[in-house]
C-alpha positions as CSV (number, residue, x, y, z in Angstrom):
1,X,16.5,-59.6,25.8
2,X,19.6,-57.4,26.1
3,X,18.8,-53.5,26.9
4,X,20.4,-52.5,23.7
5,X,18.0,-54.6,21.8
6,X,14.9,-52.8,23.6
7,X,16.7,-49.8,22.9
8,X,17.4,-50.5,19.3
9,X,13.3,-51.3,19.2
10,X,12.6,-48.7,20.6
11,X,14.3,-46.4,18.3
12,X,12.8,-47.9,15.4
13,X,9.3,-47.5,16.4
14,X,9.8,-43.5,17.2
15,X,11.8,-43.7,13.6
16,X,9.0,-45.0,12.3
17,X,6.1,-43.6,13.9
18,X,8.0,-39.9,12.8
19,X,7.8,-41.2,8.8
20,X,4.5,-41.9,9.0
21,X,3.5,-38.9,10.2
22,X,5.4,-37.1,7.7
23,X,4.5,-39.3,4.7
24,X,0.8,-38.7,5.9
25,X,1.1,-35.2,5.9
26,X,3.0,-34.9,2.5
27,X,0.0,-37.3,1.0
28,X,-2.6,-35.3,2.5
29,X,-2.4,-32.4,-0.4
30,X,-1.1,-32.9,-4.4
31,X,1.9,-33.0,-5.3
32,X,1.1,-30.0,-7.6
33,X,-0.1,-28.2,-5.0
34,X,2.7,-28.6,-2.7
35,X,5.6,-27.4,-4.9
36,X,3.3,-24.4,-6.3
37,X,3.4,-23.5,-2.6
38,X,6.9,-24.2,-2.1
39,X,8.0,-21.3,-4.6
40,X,5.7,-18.9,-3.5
41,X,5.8,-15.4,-2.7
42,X,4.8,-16.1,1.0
43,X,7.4,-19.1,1.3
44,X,10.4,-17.3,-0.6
45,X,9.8,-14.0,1.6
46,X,9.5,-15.9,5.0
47,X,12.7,-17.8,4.3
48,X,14.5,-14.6,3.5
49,X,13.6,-12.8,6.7
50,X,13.9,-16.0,8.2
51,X,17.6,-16.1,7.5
52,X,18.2,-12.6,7.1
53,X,17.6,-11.8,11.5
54,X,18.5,-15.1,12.4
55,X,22.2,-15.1,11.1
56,X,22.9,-11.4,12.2
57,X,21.0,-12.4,15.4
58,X,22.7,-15.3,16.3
59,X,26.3,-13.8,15.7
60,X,25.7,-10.8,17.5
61,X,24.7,-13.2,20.5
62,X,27.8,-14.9,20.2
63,X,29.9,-12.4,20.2
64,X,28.5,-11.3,24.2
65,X,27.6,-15.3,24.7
66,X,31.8,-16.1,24.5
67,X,32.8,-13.5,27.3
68,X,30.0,-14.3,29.5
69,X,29.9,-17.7,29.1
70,X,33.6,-17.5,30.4
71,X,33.3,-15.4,32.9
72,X,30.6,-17.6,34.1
73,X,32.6,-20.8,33.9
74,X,35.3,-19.5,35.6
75,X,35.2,-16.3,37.6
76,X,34.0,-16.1,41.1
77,X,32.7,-12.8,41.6
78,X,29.5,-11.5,44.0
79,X,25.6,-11.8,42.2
80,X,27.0,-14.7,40.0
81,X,24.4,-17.2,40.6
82,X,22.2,-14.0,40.4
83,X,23.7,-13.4,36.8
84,X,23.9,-17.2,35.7
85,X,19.7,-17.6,36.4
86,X,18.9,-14.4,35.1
87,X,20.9,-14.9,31.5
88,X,18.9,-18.6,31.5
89,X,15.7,-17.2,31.9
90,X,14.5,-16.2,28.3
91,X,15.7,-20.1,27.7
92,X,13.4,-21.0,30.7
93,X,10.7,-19.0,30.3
94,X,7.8,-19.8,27.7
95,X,8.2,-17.7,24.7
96,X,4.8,-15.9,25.1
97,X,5.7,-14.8,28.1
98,X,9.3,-13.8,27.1
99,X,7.4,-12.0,24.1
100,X,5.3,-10.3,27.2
101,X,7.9,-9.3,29.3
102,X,10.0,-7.6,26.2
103,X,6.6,-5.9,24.7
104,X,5.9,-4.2,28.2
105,X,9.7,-3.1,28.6
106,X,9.6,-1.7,25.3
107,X,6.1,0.1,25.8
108,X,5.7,1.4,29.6
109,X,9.1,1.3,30.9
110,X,10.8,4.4,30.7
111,X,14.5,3.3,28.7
112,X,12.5,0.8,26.8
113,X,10.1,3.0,25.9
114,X,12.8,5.3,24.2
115,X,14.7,3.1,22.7
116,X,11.5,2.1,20.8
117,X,10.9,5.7,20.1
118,X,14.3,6.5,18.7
119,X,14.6,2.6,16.9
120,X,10.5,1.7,16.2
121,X,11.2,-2.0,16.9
122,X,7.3,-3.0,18.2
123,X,5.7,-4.6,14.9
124,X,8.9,-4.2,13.0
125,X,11.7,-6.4,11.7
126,X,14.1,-4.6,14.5
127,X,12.1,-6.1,17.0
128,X,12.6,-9.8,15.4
129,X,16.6,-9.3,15.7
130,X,15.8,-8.0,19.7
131,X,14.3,-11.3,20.3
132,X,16.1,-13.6,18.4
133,X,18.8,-11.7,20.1
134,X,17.9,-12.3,23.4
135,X,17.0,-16.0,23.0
136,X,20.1,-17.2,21.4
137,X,22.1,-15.3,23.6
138,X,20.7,-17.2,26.7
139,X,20.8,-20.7,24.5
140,X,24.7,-20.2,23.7
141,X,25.7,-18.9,26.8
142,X,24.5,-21.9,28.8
143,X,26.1,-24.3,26.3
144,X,29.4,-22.2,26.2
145,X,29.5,-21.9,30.3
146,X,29.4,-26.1,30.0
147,X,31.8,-26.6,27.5
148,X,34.4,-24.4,29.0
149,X,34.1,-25.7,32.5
150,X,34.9,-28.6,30.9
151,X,38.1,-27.7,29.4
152,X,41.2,-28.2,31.3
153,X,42.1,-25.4,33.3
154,X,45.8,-26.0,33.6
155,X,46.2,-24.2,29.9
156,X,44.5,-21.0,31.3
157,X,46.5,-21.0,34.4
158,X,49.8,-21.3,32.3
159,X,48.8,-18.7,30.3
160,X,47.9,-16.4,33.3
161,X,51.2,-16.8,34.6
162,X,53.1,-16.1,31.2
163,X,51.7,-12.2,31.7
164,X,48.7,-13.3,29.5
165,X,45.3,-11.1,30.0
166,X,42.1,-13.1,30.5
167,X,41.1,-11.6,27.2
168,X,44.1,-13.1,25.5
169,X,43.5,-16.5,27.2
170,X,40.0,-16.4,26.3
171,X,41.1,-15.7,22.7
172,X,44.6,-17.9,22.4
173,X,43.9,-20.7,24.4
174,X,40.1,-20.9,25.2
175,X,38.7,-20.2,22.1
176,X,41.0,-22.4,20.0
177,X,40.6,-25.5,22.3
178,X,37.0,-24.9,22.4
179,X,36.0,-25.0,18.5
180,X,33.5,-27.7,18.2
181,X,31.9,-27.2,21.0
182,X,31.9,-23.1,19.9
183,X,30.4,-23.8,16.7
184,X,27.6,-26.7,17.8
185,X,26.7,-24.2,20.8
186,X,26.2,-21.1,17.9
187,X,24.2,-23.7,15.5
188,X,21.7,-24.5,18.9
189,X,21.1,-20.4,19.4
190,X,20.7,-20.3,15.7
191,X,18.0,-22.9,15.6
192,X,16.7,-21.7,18.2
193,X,16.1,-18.2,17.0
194,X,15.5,-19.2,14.0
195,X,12.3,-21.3,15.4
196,X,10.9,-18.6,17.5
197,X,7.2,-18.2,17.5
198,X,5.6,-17.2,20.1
199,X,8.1,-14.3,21.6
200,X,8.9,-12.9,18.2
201,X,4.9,-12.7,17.2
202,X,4.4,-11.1,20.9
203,X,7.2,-8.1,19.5
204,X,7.1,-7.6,16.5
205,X,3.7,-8.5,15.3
206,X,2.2,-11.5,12.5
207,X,2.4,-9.3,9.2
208,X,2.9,-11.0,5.8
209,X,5.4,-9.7,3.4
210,X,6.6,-7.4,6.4
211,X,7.3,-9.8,9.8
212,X,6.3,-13.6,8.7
213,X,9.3,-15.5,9.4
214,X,9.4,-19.1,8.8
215,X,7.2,-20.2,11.9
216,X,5.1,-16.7,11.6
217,X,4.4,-17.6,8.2
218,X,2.8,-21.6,8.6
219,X,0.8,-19.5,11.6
220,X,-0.4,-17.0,8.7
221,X,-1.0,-20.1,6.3
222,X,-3.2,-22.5,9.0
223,X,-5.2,-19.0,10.0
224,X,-6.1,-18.3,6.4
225,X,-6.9,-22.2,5.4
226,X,-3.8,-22.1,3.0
227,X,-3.1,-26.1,4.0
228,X,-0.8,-26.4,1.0
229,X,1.7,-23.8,1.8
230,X,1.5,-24.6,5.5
231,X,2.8,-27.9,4.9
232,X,5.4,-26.5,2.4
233,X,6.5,-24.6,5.4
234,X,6.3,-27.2,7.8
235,X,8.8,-29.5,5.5
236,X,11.1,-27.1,5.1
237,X,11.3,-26.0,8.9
238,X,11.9,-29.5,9.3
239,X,14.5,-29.8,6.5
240,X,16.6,-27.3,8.3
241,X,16.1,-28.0,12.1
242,X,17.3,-31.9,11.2
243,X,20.0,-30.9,9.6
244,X,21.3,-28.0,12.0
245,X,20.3,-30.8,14.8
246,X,22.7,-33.8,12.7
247,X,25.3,-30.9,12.8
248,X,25.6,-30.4,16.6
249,X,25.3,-34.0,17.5
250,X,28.3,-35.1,14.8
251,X,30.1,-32.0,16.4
252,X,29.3,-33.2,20.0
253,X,29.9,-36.8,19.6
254,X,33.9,-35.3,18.5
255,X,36.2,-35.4,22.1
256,X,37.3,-32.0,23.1
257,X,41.0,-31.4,21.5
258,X,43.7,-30.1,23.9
259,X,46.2,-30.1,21.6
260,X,45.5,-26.9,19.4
């Protein structure tokens, strides 16, 4: 048997093995049930906030993700490595211990502490946008630092020695060539900010109707014994992370175009 035919079966028993779970779960409460839950107070809020810090979140990371992605990809400059480890390390790090590490900062060390006093972000909505922040920052800045390495750096040279700033290559040249992989690098922070449990419950607390984002909320809903709405969570979490995930893959399957 050819490899692509294992493959193929593979892929068809994980395909199927992933229904099953999913119809199984669906079946497990009425139908009623689920769609009361579904437009709920509790769902409708934690989609809200969900959306509302994840999209500011995820655009202010991009916004310092570009720069130091590319400065990163092609700059040689002393601490680099230094910088490169450090800016992966809330990727790398287990969220509760992200969550740990940004509570203490924010609590006992002296310009943490008042920045907190001056913003209140512990237990507060702030501190979900620090987080989210923080994680999609490192998430978009390793993907950016890949894709522009891979870009052909004969276009940035030229430009360099038309007079062009780095800042104007970055935006003329770089930033143009560099679209798709801009935009399925910002929809992989997204996601992932959007998904954050454990180091956004560490910050800003597990309040309903105040802090319960999407994954705070089905945390909320198993603690309580609400089954029904954590499943109506659950299937909508996974409603969006499949199609945010069919997104990047159609947008990374596309060859990077030179010709802007």
């Amino acid at each position: 048997m050819e490899s692509s035919t294992w493959l193929t079966l593979a892929a068809s028993i994980m395909l199927a093995l992933a229904i099953y779970i999913v119809v199984s779960m669906l079946l497990s409460i009425s139908m009623e049930d689920f769609m009361k839950a579904l437009s709920s107070s509790e769902t409708l809020f934690a989609i809200k906030l969900s959306f509302a810090t994840a999209i500011p979140s995820s655009i202010v990371a991009l916004t310092i993700s570009i720069p130091l992605a590319y400065a990163l990809a092609r700059c040689r400059f002393k601490l680099r490595t230094a910088l490169d480890v450090l800016v992966a390390s809330p990727m790398s790090m287990s969220p509760i211990a992200l969550g740990t590490l940004i509570l203490f900062t924010l609590l006992k060390v002296p310009p943490g502490r008042a920045l907190n006093d001056s913003l209140n972000i512990v237990y507060d909505v702030k501190g979900i946008v620090l987080v989210q922040t923080l994680i999609a920052t490192s998430v978009m800045t390793t993907s950016l630092k890949g894709v522009f390495s891979s870009l052909d750096i004969d276009y940035e040279e030229l430009s360099i020695a038309l007079g062009h700033s780095w800042f104007s290559t970055l935006v003329n040249v770089v930033i143009p060539m560099s679209k798709r992989g801009l935009l399925a690098s910002y929809l992989m922070g997204f996601l992932r900010a959007f998904t954050d449990f454990g180091a956004t419950v560490m910050v800003a607390g597990a309040t309903l109707f105040k802090t319960s984002t999407l994954p705070t909320a089905i945390y909320i809903a198993m603690g309580s014994g609400d089954f029904a709405l954590a499943l109506a969570l659950v299937s909508l979490s996974m409603i969006i992370g499949v199609a945010v995930v069919a997104v990047v893959n159609s947008l990374w399957r596309e060859p990077i175009d030179a010709s802007y």
